[in-house]
C-alpha positions as CSV (number, residue, x, y, z in Angstrom):
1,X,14.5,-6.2,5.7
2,X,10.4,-6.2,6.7
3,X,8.1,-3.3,6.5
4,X,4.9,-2.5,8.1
5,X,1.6,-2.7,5.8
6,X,-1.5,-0.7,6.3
7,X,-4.3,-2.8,4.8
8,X,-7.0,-0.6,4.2
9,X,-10.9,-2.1,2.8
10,X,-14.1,-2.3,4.3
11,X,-14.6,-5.6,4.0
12,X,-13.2,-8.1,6.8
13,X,-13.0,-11.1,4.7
14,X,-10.8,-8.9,1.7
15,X,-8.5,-7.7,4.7
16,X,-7.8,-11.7,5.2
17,X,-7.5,-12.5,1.9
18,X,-5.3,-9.3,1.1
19,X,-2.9,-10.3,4.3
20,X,-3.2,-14.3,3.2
21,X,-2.3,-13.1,-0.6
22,X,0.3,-11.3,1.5
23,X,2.1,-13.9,3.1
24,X,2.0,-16.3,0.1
25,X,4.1,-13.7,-2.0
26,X,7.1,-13.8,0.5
27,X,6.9,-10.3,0.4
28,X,8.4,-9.9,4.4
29,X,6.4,-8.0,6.6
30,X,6.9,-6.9,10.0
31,X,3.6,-5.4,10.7
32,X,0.3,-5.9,9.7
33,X,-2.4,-3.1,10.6
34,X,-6.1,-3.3,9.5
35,X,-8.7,-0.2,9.0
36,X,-12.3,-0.8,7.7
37,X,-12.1,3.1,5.7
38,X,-9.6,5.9,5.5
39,X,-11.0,7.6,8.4
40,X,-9.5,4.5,10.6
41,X,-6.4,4.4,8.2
42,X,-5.3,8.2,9.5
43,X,-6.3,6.7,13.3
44,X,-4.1,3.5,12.8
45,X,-1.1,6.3,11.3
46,X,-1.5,8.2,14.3
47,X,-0.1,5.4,16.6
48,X,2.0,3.4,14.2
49,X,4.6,3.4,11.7
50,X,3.5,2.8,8.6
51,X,6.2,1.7,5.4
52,X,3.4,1.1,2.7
53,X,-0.6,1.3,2.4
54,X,-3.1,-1.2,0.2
55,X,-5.8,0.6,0.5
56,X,-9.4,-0.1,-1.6
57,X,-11.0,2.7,-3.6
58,X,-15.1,2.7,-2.5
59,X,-15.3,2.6,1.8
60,X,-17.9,4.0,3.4
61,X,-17.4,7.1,5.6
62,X,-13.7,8.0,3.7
63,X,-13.0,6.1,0.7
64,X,-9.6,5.4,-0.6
65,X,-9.5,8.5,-3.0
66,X,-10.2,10.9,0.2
67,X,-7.9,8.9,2.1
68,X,-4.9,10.2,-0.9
69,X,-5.7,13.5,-0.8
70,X,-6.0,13.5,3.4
71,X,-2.4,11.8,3.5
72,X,-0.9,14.7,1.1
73,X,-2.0,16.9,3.7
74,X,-0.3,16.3,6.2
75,X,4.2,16.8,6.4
76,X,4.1,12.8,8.1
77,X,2.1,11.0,5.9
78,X,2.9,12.7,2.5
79,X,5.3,10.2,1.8
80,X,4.2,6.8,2.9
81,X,3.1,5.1,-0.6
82,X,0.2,3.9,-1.7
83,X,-1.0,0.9,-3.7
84,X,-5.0,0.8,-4.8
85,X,-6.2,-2.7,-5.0
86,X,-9.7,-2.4,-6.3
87,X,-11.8,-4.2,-8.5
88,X,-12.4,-0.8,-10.6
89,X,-10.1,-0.7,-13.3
90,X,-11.4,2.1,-15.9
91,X,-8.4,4.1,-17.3
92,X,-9.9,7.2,-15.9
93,X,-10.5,5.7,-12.2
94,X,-6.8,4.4,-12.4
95,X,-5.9,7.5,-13.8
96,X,-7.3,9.7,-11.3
97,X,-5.4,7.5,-8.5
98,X,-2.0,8.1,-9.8
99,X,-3.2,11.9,-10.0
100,X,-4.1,11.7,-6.6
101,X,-0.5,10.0,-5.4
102,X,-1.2,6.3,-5.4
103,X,2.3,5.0,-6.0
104,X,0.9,1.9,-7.7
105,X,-2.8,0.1,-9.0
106,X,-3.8,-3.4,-8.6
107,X,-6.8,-4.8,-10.0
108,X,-8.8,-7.6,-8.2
109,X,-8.2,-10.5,-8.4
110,X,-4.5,-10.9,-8.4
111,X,-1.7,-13.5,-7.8
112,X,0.7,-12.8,-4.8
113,X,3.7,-12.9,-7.6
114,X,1.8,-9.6,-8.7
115,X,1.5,-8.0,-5.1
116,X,4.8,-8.9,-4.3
117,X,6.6,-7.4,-7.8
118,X,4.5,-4.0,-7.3
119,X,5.3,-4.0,-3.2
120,X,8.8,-4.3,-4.3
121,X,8.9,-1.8,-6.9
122,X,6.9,1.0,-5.2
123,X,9.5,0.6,-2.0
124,X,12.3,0.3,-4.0
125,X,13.6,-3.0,-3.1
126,X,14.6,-6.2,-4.8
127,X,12.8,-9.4,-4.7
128,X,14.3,-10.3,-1.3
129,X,13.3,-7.0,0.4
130,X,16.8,-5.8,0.3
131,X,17.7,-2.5,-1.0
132,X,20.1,-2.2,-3.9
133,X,23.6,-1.5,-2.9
134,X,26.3,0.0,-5.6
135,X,29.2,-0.6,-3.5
136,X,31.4,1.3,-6.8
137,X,29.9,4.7,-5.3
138,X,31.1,3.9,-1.8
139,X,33.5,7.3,-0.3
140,X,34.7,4.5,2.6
């Protein structure tokens, strides 16, 4: 199985390296959607379908904490998870993104073996994007 990302930073060049990173993990992706700040985030959800976000903390116009809390508010995007990849990584700032509904916190600079081992567990899939089956619980 492949999911669509949402990459979300202001900076071009950290979008490349994010979806570079990306591909090197093997984590299998369908899609690939760009936004320079939240604000273009909640545009790019409003045409596409979305199965995870990477989304930076400090953008201009809506950073990645507004972007949380603007996701929680609406019945689409409540459940779409969140990973922060930021180069801020206090307790309290990592703190207050879990509070907020991040699903997982990456600190830059990271290996792909990282990306791809949080990706997996925040969807909920094993290492080959496949989720678990218990064939024991099986009615048919």
């Amino acid at each position: 199985m492949s999911f669509n990302v949402l990459i979300v930073d202001d900076s071009n060049s950290i979008r490349s390296v994010i979806k570079k990173i990306l591909n090197i993990s093997g984590f299998r992706v369908d899609n690939c959607y760009e936004a320079g700040n939240g604000r273009q985030a909640l545009d790019v959800l409003s045409k596409e379908w979305v199965d995870i976000i990477l989304s930076d903390i400090h953008m201009p116009e809506m950073d990645g904490f507004e972007l949380l809390k603007e996701l929680h508010r609406h019945d689409v995007y409540t459940n779409i998870p969140v990973i922060m990849i930021s180069t801020e990584g206090n307790e309290s700032r990592i703190r207050d993104a879990y509070d907020l509904g991040a699903k997982g916190f990456i600190k830059k600079p990271f290996l792909p073996e990282e990306l791809k081992k949080t990706l997996c567990e925040v969807i909920g899939v094993g290492d080959e994007g496949e989720y678990p089956t218990d064939t024991d619980e099986c009615d048919f």
